[in-house]
C-alpha positions as CSV (number, residue, x, y, z in Angstrom):
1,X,-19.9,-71.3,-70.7
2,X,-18.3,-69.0,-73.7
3,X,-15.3,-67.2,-72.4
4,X,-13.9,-63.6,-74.0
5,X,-11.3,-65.9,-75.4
6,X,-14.3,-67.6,-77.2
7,X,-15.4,-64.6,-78.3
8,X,-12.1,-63.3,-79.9
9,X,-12.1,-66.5,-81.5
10,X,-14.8,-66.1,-83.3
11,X,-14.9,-62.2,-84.3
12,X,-11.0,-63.0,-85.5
13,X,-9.8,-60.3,-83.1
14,X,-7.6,-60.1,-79.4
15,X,-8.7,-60.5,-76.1
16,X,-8.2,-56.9,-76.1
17,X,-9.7,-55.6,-78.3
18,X,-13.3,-58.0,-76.6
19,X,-12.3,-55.9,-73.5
20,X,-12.8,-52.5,-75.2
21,X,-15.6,-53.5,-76.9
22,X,-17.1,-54.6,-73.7
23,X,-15.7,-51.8,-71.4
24,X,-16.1,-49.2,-74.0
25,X,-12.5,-47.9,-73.3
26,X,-10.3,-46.9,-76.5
27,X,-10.8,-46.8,-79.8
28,X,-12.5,-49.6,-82.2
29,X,-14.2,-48.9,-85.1
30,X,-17.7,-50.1,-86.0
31,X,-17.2,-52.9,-88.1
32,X,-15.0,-54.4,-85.6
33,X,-17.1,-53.5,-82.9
34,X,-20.4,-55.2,-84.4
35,X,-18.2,-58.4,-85.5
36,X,-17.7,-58.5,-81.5
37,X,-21.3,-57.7,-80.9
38,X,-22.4,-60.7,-82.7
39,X,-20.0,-62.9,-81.4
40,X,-21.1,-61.9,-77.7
41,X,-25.0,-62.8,-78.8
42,X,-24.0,-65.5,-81.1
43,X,-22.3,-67.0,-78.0
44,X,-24.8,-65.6,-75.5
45,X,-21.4,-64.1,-73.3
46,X,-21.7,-63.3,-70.2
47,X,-19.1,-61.3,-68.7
48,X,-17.4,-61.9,-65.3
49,X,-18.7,-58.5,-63.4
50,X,-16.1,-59.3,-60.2
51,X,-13.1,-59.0,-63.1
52,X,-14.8,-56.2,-64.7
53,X,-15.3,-54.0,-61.3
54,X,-11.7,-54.4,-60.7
55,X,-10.9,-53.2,-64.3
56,X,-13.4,-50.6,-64.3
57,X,-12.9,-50.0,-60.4
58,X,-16.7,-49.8,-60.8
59,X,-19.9,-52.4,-59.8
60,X,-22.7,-50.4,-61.4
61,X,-23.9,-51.6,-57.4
62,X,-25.5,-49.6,-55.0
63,X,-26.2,-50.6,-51.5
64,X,-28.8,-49.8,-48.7
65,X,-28.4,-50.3,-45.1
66,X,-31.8,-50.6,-42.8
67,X,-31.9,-50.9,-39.6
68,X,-34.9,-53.5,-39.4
69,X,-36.7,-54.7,-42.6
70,X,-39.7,-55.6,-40.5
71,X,-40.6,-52.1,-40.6
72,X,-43.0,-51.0,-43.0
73,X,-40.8,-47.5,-43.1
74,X,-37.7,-49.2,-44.7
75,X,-39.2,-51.2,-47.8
76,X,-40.8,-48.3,-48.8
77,X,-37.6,-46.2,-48.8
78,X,-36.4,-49.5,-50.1
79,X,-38.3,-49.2,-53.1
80,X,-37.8,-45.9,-54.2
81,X,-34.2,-46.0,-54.0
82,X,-34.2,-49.2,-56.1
83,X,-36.5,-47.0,-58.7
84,X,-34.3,-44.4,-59.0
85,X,-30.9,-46.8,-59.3
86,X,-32.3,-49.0,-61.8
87,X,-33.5,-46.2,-64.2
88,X,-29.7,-45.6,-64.0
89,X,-28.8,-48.9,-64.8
90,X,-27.4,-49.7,-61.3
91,X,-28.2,-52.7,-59.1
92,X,-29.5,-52.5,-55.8
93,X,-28.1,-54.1,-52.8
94,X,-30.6,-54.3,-49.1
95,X,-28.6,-54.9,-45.8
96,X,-31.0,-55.6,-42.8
97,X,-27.7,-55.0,-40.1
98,X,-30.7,-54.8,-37.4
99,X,-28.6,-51.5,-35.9
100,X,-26.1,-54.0,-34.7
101,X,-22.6,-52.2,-35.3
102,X,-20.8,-55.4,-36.1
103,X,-23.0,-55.9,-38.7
104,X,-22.7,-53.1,-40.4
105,X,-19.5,-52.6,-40.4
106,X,-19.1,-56.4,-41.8
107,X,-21.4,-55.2,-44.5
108,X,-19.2,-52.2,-45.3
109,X,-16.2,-53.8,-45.7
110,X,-17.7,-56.6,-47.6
111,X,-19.4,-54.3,-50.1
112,X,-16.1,-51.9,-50.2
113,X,-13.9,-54.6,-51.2
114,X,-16.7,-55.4,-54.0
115,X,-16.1,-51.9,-55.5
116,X,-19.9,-50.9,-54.4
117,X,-20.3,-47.6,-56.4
118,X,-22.4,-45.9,-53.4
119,X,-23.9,-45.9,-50.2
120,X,-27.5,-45.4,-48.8
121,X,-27.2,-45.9,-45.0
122,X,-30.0,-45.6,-42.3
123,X,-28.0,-46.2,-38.9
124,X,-27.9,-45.0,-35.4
125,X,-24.3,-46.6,-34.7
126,X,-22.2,-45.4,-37.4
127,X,-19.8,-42.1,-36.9
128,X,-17.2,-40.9,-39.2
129,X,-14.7,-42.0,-38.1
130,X,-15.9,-45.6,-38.8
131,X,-16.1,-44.4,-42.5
132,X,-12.6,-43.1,-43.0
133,X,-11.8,-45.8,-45.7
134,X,-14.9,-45.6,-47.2
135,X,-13.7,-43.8,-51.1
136,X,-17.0,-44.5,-52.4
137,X,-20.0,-41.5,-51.7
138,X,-22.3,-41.9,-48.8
139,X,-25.8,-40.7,-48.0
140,X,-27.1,-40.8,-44.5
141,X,-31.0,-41.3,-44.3
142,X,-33.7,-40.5,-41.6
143,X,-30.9,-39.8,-39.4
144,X,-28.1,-37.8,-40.1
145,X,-24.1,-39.1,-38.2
146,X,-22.4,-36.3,-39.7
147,X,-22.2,-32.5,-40.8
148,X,-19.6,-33.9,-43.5
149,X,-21.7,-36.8,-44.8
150,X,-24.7,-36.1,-47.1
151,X,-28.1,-36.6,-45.9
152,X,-31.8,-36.8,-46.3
153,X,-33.9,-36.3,-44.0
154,X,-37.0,-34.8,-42.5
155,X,-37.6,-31.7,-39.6
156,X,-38.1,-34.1,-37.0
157,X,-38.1,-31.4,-33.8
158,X,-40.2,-29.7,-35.7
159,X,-42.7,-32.2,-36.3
160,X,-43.1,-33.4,-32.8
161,X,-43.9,-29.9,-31.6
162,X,-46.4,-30.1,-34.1
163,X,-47.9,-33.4,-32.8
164,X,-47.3,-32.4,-28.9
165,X,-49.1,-29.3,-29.6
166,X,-52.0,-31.0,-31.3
167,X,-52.4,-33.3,-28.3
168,X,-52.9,-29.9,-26.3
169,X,-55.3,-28.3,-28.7
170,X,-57.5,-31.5,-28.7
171,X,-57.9,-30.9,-24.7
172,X,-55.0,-33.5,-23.3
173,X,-53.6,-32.5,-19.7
174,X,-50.7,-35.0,-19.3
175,X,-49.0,-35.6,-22.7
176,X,-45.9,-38.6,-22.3
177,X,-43.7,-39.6,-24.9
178,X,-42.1,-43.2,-26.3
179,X,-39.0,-41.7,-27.6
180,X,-36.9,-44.0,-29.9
181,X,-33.0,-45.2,-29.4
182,X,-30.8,-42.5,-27.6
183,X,-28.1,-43.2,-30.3
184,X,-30.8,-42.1,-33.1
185,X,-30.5,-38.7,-34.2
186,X,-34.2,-38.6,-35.1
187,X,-35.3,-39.6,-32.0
188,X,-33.4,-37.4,-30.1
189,X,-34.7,-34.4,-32.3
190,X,-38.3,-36.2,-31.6
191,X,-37.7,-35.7,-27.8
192,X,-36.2,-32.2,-28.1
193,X,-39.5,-31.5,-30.2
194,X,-42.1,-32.9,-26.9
195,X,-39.8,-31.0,-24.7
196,X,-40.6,-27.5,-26.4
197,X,-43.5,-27.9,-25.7
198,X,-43.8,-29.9,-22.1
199,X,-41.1,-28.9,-20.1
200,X,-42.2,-25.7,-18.5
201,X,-45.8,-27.7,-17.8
202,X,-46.5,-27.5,-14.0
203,X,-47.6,-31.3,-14.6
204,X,-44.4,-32.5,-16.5
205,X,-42.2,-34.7,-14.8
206,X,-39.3,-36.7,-16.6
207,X,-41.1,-40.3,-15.9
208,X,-43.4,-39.2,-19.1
209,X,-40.8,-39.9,-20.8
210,X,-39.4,-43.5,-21.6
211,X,-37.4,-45.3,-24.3
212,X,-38.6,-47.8,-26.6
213,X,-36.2,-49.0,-29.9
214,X,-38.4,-48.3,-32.6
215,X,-40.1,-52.0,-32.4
216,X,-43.5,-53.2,-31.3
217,X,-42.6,-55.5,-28.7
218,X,-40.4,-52.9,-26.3
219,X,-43.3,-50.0,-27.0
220,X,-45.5,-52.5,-25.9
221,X,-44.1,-53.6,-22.4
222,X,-43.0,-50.0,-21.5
223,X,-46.6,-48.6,-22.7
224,X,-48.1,-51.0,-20.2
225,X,-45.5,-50.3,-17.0
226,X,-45.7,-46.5,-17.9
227,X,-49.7,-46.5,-17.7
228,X,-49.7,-48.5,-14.8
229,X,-47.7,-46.2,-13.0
230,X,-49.6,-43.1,-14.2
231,X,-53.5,-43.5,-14.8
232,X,-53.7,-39.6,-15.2
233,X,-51.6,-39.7,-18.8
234,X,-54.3,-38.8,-21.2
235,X,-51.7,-38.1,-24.2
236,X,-49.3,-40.4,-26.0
237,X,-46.6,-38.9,-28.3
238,X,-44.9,-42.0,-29.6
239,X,-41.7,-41.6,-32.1
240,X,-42.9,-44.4,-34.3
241,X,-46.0,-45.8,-35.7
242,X,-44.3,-49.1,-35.2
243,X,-44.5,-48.2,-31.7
244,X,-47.8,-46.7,-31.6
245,X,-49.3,-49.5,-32.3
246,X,-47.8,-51.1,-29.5
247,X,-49.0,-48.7,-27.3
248,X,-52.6,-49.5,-28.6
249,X,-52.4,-53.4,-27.7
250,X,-51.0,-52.0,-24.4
251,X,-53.8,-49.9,-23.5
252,X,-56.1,-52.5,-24.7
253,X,-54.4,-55.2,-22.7
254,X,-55.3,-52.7,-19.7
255,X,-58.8,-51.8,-20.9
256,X,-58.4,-48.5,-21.6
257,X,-60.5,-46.7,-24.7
258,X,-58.4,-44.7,-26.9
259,X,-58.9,-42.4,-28.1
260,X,-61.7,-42.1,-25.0
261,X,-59.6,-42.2,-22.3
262,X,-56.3,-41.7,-24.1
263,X,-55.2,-39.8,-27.4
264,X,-52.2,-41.2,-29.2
265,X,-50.0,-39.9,-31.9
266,X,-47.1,-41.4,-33.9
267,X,-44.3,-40.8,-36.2
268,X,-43.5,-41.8,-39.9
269,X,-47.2,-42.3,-41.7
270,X,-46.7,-45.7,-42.7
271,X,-49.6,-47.5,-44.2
272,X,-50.1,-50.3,-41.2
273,X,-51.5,-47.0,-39.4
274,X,-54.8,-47.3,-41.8
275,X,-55.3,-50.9,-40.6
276,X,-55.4,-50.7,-36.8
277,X,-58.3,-50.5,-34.6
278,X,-58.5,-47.2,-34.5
279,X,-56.5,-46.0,-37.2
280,X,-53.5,-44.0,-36.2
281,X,-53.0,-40.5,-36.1
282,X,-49.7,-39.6,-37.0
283,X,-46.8,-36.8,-38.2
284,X,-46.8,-38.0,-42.0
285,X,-43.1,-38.7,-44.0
286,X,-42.8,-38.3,-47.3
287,X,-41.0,-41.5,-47.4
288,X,-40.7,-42.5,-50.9
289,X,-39.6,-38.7,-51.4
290,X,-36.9,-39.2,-49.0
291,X,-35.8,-42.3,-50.7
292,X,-36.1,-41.2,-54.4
293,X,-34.2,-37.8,-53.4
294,X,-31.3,-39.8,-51.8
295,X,-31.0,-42.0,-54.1
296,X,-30.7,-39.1,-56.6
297,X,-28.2,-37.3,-54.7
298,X,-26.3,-40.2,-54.5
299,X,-25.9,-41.1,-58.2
300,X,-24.8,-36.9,-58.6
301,X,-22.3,-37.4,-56.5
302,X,-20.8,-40.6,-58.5
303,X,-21.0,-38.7,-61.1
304,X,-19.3,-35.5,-60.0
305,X,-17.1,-36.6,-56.5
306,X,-15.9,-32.8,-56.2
307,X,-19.5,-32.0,-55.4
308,X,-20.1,-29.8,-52.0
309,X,-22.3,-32.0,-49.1
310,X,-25.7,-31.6,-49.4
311,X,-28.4,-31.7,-46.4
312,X,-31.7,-31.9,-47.7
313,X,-34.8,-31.3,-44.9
314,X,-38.1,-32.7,-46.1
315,X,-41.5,-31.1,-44.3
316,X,-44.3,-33.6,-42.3
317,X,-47.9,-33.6,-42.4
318,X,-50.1,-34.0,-39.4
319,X,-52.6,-36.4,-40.6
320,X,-55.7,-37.0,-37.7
321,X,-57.5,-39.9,-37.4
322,X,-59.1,-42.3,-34.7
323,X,-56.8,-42.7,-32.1
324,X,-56.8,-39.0,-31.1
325,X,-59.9,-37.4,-29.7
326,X,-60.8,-33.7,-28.3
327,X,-61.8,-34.1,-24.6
328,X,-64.5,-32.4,-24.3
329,X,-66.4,-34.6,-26.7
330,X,-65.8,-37.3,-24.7
């Protein structure tokens, strides 16, 4: 393998003079420079990027943190920030940390001590204060973990009112709701959203509402326990599609009809929620949007670090399909 020393060899100039070529730092004038050029090729050099981010104190490396890869929400985001990045010239970097703190946290270091030029994180552990020697810029996604901290996300209160309310409109009496993980800022705007609209009900009480994780399996056990308990539930507001479509193989499990017997709405849009038997109404993201847009606001702020924080809210779309039904057709 040809080393710069190689190269300098063979263009009849310094090491140094390879490095500026290379780095494109300081002066060398075109003849030299295209001597170098065609050493490079000639020799098909390939520099050493770990020896160039510590010169340059630069990767050209930006990296994504997901909570759980398995869920169709996160390659999508996945792939528009890597869309964005690589029109830039940047690579991209996916950490699954499975919202274990550890995890990320060993990612983040990791990644720091590579010179990472920026960060993309979805997480319901991380605070500031775990970000303190963090120099390089940081976007929060989905869910925001601090005022000071960039972020993209959607108006998640907003859009569970929205499919509360619907679940009224289309005749349900006793609406409960799957909220996500209590450390996840979009799921607690998710509940505060059902609760604008339940909590003065004469029916409400607070065992309509249990907590899932955002994954199939737990919607699926705590669908099942929650309809056992309460056959009069006609409405399901659940925080995720992933865990909507538990709740569908729950109430099949228990023979119920949706949306017959039982209307159900989730969160996100993603396109498993056109494949299920019956297809999922949900609150719609925009979630290549969302990603594209972070991503975007990331690369501004490598560019230009003295930039203000930014806090971009995205809007939802109610999108109806067959798991939701009005009552009085049924």
């Amino acid at each position: 393998m040809a080393t710069i020393r190689d190269v300098a060899k063979l263009a009849n100039v310094s090491t140094a003079t390879v490095s500026r070529v290379l780095n494109d730092n300081g002066y060398v004038n075109s003849e030299t420079k295209n001597r170098v050029n065609e050493a490079i090729e000639q020799l098909r050099y390939r520099p050493n990027d770990v020896a160039r981010s510590l010169f340059k104190g630069s990767s050209k490396m930006i990296a994504l943190f997901v909570p759980d890869i398995k869920n169709p929400f996160f390659p999508e985001l996945a792939r528009a920030v890597e869309d964005v990045t690589n029109q830039y010239g940047y690579t991209f970097v996916l950490c699954n940390t499975d919202d274990n703190h550890e995890k990320e946290i060993t990612y983040l270091n990791a990644l720091t001590q590579k010179s990472v030029d920026g960060f993309i994180m979805v997480s319901s552990t991380i605070c500031e204060r775990h970000l303190e020697h963090v120099t390089s810029p940081i976007i929060s996604l989905d869910r925001r973990f601090s005022s000071n901290i960039s972020s993209v996300t959607v108006n998640n209160r907003k859009g569970a009112r929205e499919a509360t309310a619907y679940l009224q409109s289309i005749g349900c009496k006793k609406i409960a709701h799957i909220c996500g993980p209590q450390t996840a800022s979009n799921s607690k705007d998710r509940l505060k959203g059902y609760l604008d609209v339940v909590k003065y009900e004469a029916w409400f009480h607070s065992d309509f509402i249990v907590a899932g994780d955002y994954r199939f399996k737990s919607s699926y056990e705590v669908t099942k326990d929650l309809l056992t308990k309460h056959k009069d539930i006609d409405g399901l507001f659940v925080a995720n599609d992933l865990m909507a479509v538990g709740v569908l193989k729950a109430a099949e499990s228990l023979n119920m009809n949706i949306p017959e017997q039982l209307s159900v709405i989730g969160f996100d849009g993603i396109p498993l929620g056109l494949t299920t038997t019956p297809s999922l109404t949900t609150i719609q993201q925009p979630i290549y949007e969302i990603g594209s847009r972070a991503a975007q606001i990331l690369l501004e702020l490598i560019d230009h670090p003295e930039q203000q924080v930014i806090h971009e809210e995205l809007e939802v779309t109610l999108i109806e399909r067959d798991s939701t039904k009005r009552r009085e057709e049924a």
